[in-house]
PDB file of N, CA, C and O in Angstrom:
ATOM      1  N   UNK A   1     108.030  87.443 121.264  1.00  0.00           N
ATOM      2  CA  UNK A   1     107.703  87.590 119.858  1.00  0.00           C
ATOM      3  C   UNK A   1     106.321  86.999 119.623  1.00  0.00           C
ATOM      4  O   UNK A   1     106.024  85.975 120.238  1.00  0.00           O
ATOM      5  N   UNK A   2     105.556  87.490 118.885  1.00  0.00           N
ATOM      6  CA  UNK A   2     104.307  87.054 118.303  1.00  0.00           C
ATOM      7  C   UNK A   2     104.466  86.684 117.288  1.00  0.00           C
ATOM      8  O   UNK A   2     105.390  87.003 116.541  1.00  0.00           O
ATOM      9  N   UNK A   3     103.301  85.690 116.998  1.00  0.00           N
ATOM     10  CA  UNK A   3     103.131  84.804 115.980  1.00  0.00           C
ATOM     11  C   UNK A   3     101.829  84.866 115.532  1.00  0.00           C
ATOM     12  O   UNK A   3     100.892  84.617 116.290  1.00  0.00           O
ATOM     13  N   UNK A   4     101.655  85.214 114.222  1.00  0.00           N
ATOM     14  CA  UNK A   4     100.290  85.127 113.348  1.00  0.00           C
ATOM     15  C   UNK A   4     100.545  84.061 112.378  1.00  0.00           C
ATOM     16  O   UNK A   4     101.388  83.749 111.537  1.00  0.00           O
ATOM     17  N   UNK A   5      99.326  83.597 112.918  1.00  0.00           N
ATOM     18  CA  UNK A   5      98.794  82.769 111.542  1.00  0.00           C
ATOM     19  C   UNK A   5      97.539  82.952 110.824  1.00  0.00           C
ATOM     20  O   UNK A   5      96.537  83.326 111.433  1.00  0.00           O
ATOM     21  N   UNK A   6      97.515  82.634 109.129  1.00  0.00           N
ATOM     22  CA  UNK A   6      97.007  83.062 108.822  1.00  0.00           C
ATOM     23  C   UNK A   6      96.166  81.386 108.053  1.00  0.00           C
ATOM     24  O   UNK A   6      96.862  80.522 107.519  1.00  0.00           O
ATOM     25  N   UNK A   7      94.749  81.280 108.169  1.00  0.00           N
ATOM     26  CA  UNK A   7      94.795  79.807 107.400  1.00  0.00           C
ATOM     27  C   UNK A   7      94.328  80.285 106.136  1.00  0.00           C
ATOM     28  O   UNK A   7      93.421  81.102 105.982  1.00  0.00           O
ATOM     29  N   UNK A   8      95.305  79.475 104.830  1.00  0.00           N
ATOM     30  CA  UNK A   8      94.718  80.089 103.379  1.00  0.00           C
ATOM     31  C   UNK A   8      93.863  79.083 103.299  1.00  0.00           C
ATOM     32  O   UNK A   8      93.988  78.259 104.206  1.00  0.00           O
ATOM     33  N   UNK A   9      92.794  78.812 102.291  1.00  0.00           N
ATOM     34  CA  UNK A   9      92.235  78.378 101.836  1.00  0.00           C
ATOM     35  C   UNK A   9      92.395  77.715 100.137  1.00  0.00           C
ATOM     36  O   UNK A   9      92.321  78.683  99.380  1.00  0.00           O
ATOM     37  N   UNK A  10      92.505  76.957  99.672  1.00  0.00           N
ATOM     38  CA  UNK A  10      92.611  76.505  98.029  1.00  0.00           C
ATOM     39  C   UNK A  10      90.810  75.994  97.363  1.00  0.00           C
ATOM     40  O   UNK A  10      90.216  74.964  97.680  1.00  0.00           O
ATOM     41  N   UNK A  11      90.582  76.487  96.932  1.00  0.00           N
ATOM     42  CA  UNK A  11      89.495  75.899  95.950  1.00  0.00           C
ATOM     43  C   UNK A  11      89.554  75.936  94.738  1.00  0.00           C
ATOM     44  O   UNK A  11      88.610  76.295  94.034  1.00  0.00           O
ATOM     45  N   UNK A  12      90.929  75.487  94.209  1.00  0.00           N
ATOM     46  CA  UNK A  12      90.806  74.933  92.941  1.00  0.00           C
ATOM     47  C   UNK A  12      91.437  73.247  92.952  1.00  0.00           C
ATOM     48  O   UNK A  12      92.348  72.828  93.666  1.00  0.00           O
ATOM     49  N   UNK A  13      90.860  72.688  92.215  1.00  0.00           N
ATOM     50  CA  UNK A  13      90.998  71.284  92.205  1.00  0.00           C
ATOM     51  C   UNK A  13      91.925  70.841  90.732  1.00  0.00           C
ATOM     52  O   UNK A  13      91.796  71.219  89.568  1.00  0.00           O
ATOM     53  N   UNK A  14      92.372  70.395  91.031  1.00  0.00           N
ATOM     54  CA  UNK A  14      93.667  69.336  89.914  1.00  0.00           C
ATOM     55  C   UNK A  14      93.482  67.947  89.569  1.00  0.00           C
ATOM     56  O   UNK A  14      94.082  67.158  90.299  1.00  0.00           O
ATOM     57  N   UNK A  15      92.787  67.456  88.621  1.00  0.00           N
ATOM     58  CA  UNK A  15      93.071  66.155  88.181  1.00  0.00           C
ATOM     59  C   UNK A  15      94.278  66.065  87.236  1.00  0.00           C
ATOM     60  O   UNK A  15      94.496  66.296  86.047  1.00  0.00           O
ATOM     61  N   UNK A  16      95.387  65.354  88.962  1.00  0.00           N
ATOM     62  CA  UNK A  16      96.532  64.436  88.253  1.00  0.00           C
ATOM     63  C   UNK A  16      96.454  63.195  88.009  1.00  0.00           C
ATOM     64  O   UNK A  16      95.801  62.490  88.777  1.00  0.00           O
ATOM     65  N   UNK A  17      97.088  62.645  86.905  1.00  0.00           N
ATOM     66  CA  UNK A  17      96.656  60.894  86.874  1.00  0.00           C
ATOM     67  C   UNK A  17      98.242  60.535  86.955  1.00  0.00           C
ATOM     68  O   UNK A  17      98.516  59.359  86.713  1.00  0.00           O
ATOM     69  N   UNK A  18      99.345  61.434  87.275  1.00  0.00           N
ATOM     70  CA  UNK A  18     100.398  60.657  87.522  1.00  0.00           C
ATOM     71  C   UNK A  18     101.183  61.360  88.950  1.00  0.00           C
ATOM     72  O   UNK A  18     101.318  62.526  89.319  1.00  0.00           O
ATOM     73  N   UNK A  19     101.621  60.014  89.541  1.00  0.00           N
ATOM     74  CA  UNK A  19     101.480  59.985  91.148  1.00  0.00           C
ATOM     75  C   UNK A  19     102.993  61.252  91.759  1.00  0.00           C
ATOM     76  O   UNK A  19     103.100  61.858  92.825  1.00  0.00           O
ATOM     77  N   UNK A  20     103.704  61.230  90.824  1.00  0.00           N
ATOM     78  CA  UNK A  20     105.224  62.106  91.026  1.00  0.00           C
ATOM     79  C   UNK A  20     104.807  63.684  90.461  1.00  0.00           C
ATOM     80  O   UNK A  20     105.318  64.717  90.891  1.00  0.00           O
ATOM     81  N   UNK A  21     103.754  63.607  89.391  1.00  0.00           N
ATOM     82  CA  UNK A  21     103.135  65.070  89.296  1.00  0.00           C
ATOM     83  C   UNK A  21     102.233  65.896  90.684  1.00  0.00           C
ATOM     84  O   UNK A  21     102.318  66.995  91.233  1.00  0.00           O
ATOM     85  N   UNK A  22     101.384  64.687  90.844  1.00  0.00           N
ATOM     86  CA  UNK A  22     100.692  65.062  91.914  1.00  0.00           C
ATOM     87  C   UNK A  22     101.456  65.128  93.322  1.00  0.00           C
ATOM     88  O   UNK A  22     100.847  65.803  94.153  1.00  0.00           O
ATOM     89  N   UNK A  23     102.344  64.717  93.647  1.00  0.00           N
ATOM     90  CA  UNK A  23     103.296  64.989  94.793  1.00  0.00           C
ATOM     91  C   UNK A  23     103.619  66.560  95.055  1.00  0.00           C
ATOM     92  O   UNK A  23     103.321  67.345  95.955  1.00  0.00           O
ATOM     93  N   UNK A  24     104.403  66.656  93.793  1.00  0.00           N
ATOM     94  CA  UNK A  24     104.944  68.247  93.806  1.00  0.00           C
ATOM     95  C   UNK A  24     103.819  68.804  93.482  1.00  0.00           C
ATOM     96  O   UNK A  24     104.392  69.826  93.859  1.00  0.00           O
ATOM     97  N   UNK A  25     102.861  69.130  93.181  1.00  0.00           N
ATOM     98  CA  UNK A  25     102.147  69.736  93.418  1.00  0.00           C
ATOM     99  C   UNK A  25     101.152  70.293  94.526  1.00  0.00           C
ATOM    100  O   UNK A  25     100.393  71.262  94.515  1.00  0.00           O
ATOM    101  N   UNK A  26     101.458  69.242  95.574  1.00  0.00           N
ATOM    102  CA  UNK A  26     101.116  69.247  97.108  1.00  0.00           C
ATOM    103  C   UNK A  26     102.117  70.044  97.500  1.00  0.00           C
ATOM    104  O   UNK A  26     101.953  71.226  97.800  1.00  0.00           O
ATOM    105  N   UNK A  27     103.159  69.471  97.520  1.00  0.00           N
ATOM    106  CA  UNK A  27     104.422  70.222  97.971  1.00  0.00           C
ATOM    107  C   UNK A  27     104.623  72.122  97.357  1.00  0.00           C
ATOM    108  O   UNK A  27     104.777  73.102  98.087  1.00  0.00           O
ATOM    109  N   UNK A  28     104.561  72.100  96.113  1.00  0.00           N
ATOM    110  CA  UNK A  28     104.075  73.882  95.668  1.00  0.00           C
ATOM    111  C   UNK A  28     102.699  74.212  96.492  1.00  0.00           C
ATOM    112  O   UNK A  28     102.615  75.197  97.225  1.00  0.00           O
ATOM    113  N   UNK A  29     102.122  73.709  96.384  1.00  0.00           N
ATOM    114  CA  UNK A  29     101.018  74.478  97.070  1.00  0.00           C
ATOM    115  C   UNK A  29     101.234  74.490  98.885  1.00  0.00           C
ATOM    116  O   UNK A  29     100.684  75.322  99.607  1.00  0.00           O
ATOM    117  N   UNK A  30     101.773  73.836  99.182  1.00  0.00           N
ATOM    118  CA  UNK A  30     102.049  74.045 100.876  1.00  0.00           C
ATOM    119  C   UNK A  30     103.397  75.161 100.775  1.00  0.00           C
ATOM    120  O   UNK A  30     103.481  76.125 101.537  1.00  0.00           O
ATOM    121  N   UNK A  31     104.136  74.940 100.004  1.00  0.00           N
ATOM    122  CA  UNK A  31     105.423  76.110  99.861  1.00  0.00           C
ATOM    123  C   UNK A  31     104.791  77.717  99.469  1.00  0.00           C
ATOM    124  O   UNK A  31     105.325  78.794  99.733  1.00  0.00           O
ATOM    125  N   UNK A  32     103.259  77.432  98.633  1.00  0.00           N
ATOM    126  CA  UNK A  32     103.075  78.729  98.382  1.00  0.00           C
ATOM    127  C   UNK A  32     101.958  79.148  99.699  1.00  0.00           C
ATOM    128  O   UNK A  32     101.670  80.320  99.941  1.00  0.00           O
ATOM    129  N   UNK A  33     101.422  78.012 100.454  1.00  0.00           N
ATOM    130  CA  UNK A  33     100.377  78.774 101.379  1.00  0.00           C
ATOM    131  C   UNK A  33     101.893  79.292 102.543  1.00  0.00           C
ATOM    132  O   UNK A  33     101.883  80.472 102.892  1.00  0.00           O
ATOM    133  N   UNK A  34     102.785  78.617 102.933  1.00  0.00           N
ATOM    134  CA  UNK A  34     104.022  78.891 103.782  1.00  0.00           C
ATOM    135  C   UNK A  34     104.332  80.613 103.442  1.00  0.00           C
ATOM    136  O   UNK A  34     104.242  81.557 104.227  1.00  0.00           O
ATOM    137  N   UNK A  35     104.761  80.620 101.847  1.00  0.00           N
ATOM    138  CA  UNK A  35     104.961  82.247 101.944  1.00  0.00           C
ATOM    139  C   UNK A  35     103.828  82.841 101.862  1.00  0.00           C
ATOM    140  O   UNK A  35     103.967  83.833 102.578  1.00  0.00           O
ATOM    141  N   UNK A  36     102.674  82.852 101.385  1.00  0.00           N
ATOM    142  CA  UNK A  36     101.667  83.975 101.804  1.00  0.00           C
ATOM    143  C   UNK A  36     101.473  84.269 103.376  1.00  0.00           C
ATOM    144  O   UNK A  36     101.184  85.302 103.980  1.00  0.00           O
ATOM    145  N   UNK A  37     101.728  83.032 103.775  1.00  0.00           N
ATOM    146  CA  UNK A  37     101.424  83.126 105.778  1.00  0.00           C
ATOM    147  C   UNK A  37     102.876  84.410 105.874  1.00  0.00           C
ATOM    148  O   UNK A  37     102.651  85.570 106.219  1.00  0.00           O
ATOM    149  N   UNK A  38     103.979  84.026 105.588  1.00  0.00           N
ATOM    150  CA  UNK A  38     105.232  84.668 105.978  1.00  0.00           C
ATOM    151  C   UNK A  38     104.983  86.283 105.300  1.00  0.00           C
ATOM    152  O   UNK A  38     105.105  87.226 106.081  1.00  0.00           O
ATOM    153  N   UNK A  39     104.708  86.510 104.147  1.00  0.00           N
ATOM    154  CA  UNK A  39     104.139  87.795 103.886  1.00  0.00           C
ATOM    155  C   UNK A  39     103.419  88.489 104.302  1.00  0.00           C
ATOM    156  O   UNK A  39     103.543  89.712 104.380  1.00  0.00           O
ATOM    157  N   UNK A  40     102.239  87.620 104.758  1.00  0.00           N
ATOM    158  CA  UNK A  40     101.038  88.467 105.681  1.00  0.00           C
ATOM    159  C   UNK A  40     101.325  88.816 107.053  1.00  0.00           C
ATOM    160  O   UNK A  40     100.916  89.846 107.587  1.00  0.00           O
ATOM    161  N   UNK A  41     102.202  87.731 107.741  1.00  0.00           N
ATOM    162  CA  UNK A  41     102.903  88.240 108.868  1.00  0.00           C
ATOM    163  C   UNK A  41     104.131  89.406 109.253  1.00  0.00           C
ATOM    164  O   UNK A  41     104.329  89.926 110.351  1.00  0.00           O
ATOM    165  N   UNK A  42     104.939  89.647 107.859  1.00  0.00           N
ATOM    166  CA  UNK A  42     105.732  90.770 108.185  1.00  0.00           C
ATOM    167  C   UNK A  42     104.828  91.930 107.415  1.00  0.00           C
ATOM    168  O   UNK A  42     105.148  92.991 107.951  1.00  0.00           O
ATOM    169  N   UNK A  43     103.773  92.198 106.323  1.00  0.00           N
ATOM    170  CA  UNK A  43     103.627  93.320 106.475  1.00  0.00           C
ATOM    171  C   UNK A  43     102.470  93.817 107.471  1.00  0.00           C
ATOM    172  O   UNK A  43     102.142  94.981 107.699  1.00  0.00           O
ATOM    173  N   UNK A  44     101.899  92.549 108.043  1.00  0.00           N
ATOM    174  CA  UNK A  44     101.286  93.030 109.224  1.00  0.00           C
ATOM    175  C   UNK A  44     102.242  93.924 110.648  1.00  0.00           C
ATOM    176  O   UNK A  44     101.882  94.940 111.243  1.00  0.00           O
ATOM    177  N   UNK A  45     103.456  93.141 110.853  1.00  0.00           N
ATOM    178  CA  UNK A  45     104.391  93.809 111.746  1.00  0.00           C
ATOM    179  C   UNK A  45     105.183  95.011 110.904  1.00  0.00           C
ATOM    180  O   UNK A  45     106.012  95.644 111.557  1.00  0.00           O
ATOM    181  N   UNK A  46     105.033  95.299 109.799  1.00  0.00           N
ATOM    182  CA  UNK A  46     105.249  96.238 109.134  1.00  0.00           C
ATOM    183  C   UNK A  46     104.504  97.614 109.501  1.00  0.00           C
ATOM    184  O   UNK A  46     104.834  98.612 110.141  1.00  0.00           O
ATOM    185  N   UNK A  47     103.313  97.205 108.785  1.00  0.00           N
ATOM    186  CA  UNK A  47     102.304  98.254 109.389  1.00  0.00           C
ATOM    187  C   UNK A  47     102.064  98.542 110.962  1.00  0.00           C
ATOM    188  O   UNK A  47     101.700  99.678 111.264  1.00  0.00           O
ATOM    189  N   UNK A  48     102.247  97.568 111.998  1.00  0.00           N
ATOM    190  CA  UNK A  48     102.345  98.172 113.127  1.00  0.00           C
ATOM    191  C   UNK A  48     103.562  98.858 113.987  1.00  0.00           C
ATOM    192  O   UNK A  48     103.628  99.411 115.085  1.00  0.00           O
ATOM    193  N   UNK A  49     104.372  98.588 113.076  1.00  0.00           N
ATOM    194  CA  UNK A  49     105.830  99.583 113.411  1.00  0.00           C
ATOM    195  C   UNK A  49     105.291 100.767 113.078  1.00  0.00           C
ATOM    196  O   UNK A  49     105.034 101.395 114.105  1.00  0.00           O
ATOM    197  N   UNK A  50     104.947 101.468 111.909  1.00  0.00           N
ATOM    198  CA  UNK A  50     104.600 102.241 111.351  1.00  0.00           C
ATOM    199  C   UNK A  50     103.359 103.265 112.213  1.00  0.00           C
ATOM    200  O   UNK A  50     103.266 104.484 112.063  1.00  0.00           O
ATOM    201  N   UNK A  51     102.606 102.540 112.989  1.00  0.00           N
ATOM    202  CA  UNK A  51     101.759 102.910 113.762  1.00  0.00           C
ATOM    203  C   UNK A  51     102.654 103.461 115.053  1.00  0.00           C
ATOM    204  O   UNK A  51     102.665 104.561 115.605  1.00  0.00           O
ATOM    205  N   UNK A  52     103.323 102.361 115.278  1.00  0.00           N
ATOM    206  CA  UNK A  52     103.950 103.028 116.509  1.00  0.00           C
ATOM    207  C   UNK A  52     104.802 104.012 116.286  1.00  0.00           C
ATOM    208  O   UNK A  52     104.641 104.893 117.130  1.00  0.00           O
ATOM    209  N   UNK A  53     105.468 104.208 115.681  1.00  0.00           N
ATOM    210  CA  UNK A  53     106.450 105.441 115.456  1.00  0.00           C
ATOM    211  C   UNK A  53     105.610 107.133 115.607  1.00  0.00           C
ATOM    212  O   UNK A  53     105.965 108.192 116.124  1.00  0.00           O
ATOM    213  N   UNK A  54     104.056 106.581 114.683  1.00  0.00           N
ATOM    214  CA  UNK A  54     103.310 107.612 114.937  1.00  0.00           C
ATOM    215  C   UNK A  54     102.905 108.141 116.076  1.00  0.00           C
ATOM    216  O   UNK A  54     102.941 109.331 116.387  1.00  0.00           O
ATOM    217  N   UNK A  55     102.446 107.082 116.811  1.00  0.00           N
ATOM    218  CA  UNK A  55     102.077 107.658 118.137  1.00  0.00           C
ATOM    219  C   UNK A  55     103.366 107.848 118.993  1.00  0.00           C
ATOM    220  O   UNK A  55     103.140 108.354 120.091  1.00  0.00           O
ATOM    221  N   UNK A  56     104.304 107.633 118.802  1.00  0.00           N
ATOM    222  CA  UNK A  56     105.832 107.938 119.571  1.00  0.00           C
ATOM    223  C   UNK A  56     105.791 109.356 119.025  1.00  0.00           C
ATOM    224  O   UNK A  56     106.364 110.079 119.840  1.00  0.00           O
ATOM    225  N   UNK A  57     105.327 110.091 117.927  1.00  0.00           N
ATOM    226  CA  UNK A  57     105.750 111.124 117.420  1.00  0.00           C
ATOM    227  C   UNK A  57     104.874 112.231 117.953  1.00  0.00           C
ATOM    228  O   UNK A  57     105.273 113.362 118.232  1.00  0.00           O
ATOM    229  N   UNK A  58     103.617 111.777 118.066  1.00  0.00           N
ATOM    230  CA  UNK A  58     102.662 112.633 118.603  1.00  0.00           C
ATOM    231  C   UNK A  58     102.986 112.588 119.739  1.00  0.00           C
ATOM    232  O   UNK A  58     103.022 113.727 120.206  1.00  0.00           O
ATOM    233  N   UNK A  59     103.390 111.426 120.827  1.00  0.00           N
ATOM    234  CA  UNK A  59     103.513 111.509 122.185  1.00  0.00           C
ATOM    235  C   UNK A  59     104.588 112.791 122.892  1.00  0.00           C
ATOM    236  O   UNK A  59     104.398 113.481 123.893  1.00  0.00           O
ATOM    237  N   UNK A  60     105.948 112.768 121.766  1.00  0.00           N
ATOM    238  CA  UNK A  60     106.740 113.626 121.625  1.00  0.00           C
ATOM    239  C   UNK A  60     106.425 115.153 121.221  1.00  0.00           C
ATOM    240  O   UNK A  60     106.969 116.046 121.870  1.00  0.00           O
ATOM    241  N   UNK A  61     105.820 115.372 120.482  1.00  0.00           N
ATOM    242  CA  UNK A  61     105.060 116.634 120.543  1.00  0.00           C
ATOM    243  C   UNK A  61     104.409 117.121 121.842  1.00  0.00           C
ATOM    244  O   UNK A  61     104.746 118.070 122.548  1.00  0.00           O
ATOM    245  N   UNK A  62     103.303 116.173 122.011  1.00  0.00           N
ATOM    246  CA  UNK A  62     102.813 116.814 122.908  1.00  0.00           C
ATOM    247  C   UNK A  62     103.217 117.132 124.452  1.00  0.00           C
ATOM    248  O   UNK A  62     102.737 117.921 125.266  1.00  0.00           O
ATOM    249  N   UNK A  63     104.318 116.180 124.531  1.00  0.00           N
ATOM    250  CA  UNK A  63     105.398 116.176 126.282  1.00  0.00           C
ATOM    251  C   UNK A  63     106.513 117.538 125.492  1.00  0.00           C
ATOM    252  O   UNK A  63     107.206 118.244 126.226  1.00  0.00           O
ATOM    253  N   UNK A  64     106.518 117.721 123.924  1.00  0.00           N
ATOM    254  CA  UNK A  64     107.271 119.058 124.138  1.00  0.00           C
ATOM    255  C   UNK A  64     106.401 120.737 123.907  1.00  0.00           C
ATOM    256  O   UNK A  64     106.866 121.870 124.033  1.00  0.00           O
ATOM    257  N   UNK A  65     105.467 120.432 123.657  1.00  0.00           N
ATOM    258  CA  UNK A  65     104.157 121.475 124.148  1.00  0.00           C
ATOM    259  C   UNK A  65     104.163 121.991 125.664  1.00  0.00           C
ATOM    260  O   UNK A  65     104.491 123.114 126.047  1.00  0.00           O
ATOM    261  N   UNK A  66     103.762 121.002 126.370  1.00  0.00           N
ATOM    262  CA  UNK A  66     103.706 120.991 127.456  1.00  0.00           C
ATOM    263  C   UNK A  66     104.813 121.515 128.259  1.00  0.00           C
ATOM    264  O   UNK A  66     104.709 122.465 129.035  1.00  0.00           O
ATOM    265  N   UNK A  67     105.833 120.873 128.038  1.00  0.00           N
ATOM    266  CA  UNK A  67     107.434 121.531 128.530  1.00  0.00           C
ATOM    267  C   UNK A  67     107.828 123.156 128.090  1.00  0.00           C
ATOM    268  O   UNK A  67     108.575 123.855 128.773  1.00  0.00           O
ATOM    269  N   UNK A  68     107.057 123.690 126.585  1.00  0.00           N
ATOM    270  CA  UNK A  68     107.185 124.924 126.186  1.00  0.00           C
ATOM    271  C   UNK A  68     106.822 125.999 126.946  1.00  0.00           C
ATOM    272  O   UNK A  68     107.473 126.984 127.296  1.00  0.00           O
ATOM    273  N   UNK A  69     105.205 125.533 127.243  1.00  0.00           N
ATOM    274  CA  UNK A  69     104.598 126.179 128.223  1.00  0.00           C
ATOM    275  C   UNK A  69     103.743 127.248 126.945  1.00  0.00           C
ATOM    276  O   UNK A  69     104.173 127.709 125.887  1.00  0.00           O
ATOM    277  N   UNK A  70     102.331 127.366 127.639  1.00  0.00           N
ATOM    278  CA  UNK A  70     101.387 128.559 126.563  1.00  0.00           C
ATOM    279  C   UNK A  70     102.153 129.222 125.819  1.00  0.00           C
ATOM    280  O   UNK A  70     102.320 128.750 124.695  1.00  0.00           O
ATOM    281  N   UNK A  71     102.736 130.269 126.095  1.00  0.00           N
ATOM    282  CA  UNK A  71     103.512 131.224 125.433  1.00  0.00           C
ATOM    283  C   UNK A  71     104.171 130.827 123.792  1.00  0.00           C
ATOM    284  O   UNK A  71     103.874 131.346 122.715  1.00  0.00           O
ATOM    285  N   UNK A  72     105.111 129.769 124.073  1.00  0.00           N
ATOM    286  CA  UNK A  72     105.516 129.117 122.850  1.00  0.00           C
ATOM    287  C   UNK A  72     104.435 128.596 121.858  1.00  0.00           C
ATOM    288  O   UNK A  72     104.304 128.945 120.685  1.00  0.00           O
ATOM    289  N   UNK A  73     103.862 127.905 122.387  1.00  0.00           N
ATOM    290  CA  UNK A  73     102.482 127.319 121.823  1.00  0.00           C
ATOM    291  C   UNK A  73     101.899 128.155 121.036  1.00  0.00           C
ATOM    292  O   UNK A  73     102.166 127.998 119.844  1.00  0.00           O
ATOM    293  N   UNK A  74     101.181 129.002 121.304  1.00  0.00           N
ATOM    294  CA  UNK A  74     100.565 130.208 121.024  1.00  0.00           C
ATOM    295  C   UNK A  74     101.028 131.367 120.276  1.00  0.00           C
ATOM    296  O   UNK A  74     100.252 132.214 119.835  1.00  0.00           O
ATOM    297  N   UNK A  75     102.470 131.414 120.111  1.00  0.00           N
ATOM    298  CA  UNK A  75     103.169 132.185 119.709  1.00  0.00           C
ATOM    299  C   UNK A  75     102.539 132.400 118.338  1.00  0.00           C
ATOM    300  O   UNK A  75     102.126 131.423 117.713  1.00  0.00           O
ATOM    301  N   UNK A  76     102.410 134.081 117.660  1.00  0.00           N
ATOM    302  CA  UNK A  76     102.309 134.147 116.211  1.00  0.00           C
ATOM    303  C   UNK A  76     102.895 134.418 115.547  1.00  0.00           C
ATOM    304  O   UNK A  76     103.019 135.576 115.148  1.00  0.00           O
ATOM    305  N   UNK A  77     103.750 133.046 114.992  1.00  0.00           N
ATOM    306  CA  UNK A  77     104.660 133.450 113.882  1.00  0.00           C
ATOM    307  C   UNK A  77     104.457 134.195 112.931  1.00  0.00           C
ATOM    308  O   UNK A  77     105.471 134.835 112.652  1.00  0.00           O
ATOM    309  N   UNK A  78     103.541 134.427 112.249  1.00  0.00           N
ATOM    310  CA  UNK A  78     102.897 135.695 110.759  1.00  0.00           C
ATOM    311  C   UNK A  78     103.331 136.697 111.771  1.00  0.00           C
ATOM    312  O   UNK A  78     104.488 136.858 111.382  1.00  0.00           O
ATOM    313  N   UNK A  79     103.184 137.594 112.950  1.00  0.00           N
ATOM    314  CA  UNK A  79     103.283 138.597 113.033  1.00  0.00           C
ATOM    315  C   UNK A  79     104.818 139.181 113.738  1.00  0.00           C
ATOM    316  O   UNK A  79     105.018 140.219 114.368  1.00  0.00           O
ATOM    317  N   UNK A  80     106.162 137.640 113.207  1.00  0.00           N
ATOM    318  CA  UNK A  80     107.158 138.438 114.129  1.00  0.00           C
ATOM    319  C   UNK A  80     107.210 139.200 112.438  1.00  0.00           C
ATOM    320  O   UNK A  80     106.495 139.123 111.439  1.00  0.00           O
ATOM    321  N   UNK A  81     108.658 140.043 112.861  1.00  0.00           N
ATOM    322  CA  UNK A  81     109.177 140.883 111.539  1.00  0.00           C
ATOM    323  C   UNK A  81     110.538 140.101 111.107  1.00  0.00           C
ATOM    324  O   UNK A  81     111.476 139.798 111.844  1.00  0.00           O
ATOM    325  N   UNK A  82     110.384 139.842 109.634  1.00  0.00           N
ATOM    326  CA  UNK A  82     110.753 138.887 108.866  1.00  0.00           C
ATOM    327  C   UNK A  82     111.678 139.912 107.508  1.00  0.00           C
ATOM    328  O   UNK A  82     111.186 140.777 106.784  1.00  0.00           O
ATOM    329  N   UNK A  83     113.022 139.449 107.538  1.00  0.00           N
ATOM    330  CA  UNK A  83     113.615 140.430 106.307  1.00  0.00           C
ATOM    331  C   UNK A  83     112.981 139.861 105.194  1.00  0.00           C
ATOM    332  O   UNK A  83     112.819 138.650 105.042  1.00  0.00           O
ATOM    333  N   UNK A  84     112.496 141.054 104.135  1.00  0.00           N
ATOM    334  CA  UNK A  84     112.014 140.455 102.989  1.00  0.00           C
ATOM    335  C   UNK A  84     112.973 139.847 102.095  1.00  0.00           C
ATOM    336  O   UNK A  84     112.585 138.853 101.481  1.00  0.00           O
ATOM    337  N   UNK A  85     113.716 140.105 101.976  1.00  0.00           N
ATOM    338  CA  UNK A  85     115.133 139.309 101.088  1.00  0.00           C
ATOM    339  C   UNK A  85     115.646 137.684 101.525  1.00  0.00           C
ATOM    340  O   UNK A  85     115.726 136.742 100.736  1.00  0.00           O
ATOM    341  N   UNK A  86     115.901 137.656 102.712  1.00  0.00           N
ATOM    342  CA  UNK A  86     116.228 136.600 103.157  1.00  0.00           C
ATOM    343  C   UNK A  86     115.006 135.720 103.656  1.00  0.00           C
ATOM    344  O   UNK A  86     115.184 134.595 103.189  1.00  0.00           O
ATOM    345  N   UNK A  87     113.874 135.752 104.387  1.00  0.00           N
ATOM    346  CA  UNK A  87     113.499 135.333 104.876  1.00  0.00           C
ATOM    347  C   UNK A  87     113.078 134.867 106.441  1.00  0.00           C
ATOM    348  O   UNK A  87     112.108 134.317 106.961  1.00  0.00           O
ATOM    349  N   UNK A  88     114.473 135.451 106.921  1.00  0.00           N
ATOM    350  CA  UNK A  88     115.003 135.370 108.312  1.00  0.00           C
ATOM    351  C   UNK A  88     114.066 136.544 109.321  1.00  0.00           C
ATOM    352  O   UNK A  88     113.491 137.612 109.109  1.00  0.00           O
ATOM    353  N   UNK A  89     114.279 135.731 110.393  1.00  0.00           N
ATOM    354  CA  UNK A  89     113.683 137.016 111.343  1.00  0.00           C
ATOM    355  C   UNK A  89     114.774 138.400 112.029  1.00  0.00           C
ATOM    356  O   UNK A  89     115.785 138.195 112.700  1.00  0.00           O
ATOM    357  N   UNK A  90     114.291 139.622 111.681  1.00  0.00           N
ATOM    358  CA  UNK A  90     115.124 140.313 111.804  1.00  0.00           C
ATOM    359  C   UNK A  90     115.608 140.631 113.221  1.00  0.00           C
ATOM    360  O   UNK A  90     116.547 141.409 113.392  1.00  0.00           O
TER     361      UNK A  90
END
């Protein structure tokens, strides 16, 4: 399994003058850099699932091209004969 990390950055500053305010507020802000890291890491593995499926899909095409052989490939569907009612090939 892989692991990303991501380092956030904060540049906004807080003057607390009481010591139990300013605690939790360390504590929210490390809980909120924790889930942006955890968000950025699954839709990063999000999006690369997504990638892979693609190229699994193209890979699959093209090993069933190949297995068809020219003929299939090439074939012109516009010119088989098609019932006009149904749609079907006659």
């Amino acid at each position: 399994m892989e692991f990303f990390y991501a380092e956030v950055e904060w540049w906004t500053s807080v003057n607390i003058k009481n010591a139990e305010a300013e605690e939790l507020a360390r504590k929210l802000q490390r809980l909120t850099q924790t889930v942006i890291i955890a968000m950025t890491e699954r839709l990063r593995r999000l999006e690369q699932r997504e990638t892979d499926k693609a190229e699994r899909l193209v890979a699959i095409g093209r090993d069933m091209a190949r297995r068809m052989g020219e003929d299939s490939v090439s074939q012109d569907f516009d010119a088989m004969p098609y019932d006009e009612a149904t749609g079907l090939p006659k």
